[in-house]
C-alpha positions as CSV (number, residue, x, y, z in Angstrom):
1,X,-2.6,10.7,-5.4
2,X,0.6,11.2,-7.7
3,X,0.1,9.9,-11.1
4,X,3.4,9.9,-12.2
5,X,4.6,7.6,-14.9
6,X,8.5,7.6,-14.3
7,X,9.9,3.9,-13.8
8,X,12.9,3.6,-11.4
9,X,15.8,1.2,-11.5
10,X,17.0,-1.2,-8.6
11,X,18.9,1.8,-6.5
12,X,20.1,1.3,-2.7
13,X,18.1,3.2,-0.4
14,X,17.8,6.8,0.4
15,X,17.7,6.8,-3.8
16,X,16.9,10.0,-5.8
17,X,14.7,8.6,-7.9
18,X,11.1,8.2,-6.6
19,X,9.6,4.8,-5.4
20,X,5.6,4.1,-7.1
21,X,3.9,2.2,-4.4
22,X,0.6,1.0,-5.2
23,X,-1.8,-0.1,-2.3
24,X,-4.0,-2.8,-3.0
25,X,-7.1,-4.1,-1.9
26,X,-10.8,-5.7,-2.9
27,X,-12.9,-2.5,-3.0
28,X,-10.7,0.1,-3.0
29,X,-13.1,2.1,-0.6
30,X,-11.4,1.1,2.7
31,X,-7.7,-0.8,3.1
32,X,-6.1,0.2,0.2
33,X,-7.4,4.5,0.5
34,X,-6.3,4.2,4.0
35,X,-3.0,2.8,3.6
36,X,-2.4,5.4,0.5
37,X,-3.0,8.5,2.7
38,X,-1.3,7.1,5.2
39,X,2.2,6.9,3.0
40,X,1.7,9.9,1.1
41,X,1.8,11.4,5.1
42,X,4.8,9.8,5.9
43,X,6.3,10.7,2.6
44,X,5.5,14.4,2.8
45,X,7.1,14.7,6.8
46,X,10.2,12.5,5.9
47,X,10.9,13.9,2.5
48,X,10.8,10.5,1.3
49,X,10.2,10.7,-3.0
50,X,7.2,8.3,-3.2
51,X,4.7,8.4,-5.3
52,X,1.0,6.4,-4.2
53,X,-1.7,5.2,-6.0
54,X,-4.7,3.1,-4.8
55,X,-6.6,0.9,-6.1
56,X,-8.9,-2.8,-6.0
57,X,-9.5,-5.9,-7.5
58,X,-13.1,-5.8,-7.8
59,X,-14.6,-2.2,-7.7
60,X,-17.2,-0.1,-9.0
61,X,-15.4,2.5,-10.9
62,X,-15.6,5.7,-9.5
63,X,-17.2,5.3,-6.0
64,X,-16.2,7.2,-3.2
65,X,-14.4,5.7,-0.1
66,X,-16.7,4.7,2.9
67,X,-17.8,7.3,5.4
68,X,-16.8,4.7,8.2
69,X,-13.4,4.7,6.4
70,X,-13.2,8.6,6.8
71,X,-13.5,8.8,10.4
72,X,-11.3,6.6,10.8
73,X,-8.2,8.4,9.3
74,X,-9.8,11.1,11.0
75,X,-9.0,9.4,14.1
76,X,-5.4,8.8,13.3
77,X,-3.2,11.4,15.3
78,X,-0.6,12.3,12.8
79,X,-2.4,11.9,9.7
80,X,-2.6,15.1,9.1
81,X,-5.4,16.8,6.4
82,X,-6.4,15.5,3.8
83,X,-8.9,15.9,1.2
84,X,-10.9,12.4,1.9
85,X,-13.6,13.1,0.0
86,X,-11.7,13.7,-3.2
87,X,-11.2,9.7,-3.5
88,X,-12.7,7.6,-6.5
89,X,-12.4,3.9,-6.4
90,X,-10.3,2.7,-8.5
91,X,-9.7,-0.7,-10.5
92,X,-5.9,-1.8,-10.7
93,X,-4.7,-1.3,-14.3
94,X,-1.8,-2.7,-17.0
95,X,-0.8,0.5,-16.4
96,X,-0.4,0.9,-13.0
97,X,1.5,-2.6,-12.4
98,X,3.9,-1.1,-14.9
99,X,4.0,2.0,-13.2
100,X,4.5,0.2,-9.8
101,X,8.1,-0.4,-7.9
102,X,5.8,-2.2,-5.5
103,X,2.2,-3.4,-5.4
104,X,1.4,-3.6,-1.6
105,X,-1.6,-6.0,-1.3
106,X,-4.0,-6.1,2.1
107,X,-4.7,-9.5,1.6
108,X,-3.4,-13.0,0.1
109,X,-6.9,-12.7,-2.4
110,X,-5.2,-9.4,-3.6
111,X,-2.0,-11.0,-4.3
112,X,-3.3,-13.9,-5.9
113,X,-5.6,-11.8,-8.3
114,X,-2.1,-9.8,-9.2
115,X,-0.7,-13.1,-10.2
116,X,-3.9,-14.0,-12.2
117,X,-4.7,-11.4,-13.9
118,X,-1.3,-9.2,-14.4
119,X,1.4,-11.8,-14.3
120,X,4.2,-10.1,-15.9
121,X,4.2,-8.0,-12.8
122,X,3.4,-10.6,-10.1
123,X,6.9,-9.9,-8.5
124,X,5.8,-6.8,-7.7
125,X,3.0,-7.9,-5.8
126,X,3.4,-8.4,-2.0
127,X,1.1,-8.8,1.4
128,X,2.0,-5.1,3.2
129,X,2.9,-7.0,6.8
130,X,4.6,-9.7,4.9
131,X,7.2,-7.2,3.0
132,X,7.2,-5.5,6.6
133,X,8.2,-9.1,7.7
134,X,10.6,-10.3,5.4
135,X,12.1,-7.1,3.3
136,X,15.7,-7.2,4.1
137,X,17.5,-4.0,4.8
138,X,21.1,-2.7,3.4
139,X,19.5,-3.3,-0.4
140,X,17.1,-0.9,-2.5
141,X,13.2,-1.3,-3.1
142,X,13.6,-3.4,-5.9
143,X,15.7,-6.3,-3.7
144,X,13.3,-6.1,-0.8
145,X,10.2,-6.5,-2.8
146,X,12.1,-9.7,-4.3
147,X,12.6,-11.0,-0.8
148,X,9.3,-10.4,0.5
149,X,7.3,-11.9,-2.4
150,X,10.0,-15.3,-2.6
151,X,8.0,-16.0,0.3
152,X,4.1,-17.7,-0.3
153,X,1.4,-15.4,0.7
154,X,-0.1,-16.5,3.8
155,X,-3.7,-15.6,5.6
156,X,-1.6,-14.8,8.7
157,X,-0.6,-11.8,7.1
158,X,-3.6,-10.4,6.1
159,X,-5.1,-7.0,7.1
160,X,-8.9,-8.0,7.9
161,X,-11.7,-6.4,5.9
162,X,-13.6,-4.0,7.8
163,X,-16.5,-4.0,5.2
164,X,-19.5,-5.0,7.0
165,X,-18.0,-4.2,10.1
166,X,-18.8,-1.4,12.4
167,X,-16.8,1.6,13.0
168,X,-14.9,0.6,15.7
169,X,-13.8,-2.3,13.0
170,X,-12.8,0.3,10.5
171,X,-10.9,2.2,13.5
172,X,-8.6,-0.8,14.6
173,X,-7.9,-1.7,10.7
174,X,-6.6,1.8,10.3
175,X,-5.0,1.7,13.1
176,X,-3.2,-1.7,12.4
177,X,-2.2,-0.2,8.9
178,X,-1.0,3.1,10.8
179,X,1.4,0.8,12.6
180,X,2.5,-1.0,9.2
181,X,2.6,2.1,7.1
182,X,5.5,2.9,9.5
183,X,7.3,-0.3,9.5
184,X,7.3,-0.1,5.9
185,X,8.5,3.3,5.8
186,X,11.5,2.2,8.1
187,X,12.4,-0.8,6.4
188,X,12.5,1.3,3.1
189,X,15.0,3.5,4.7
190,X,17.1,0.6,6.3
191,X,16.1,1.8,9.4
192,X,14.7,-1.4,10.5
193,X,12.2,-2.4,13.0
194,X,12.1,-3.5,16.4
């Protein structure tokens, strides 16, 4: 993933400055790897300038994502190749809230740990299908991410945690993601979503 440490202003969309997404979850092993291959894909076939990192609240440093994870971006028609077993686990930084334009969390716990623990970038912070719900169009990243985190973070908006689960678990989550991944993509280009 792009490691780039450039910090763009508020801009309206289609901007030529890149947007530094950062997708969040507990382990990174699962959710948040997914959901990073999943933009840098879209990204690279739209020509969009994003740049992803992934990372977790709570993770061993360093371990690689699960296998049932693998197969099921495997599985996902469109994906494209990648190398999955490049990925190391990551624990969100200082750094890499600073670095973010948005922080897109799987879950309400991964929101709340933004607030907690990095809270001069807790705007940033926001469920993926709840930006997806409530990120107006017409206005740049910076005035979407705004909207979408003025609302509370809600359990109704969570992507489940496969961990534990078997793999046709881990194939519906990356499915579900698949779906948001492009909803988010839209929105970010005022494209909207029907």
């Amino acid at each position: 993933m792009n490691q780039d440490s450039s910090r763009p202003v508020d801009a309206p969309a289609h901007r030529s400055s890149p947007v530094n997404v950062v997708t969040l979850c507990t382990g990174n092993v699962a959710r948040s790897v997914m959901l990073g291959y999943m933009l840098t894909t879209i990204a690279h076939a739209t020509d969009e300038a994003w740049h992803v990192r992934t990372a977790g609240t709570h993770v061993t440093e360093g371990s690689a994502m699960s296998s049932r994870t693998r197969d099921a971006l495997v599985k996902i028609e469109g994906l494209g190749d990648h190398r999955y077993g490049a990925h190391r686990s990551h624990q969100l930084s200082e750094a890499d809230a600073e670095w973010a334009d948005v922080i897109l969390c799987a879950e309400v716990d991964n929101v709340n740990y933004v607030r907690a623990n990095l809270a001069p970038h807790a705007y940033k912070a926001v469920q993926l299908a709840q930006f997806v719900r409530y990120a107006p169009l017409e206005v740049g990243i910076d005035a979407q991410v705004r909207a979408a985190h003025s609302h509370e973070p809600s359990a109704d908006f969570n992507v489940a945690d496969p961990a534990g689960g078997d793999q046709a678990i881990y194939d519906a989550c990356a499915r579900q993601l698949w779906e948001l991944a492009h909803a988010f993509a839209l929105i970010v280009n005022n494209e909207g979503v029907d």
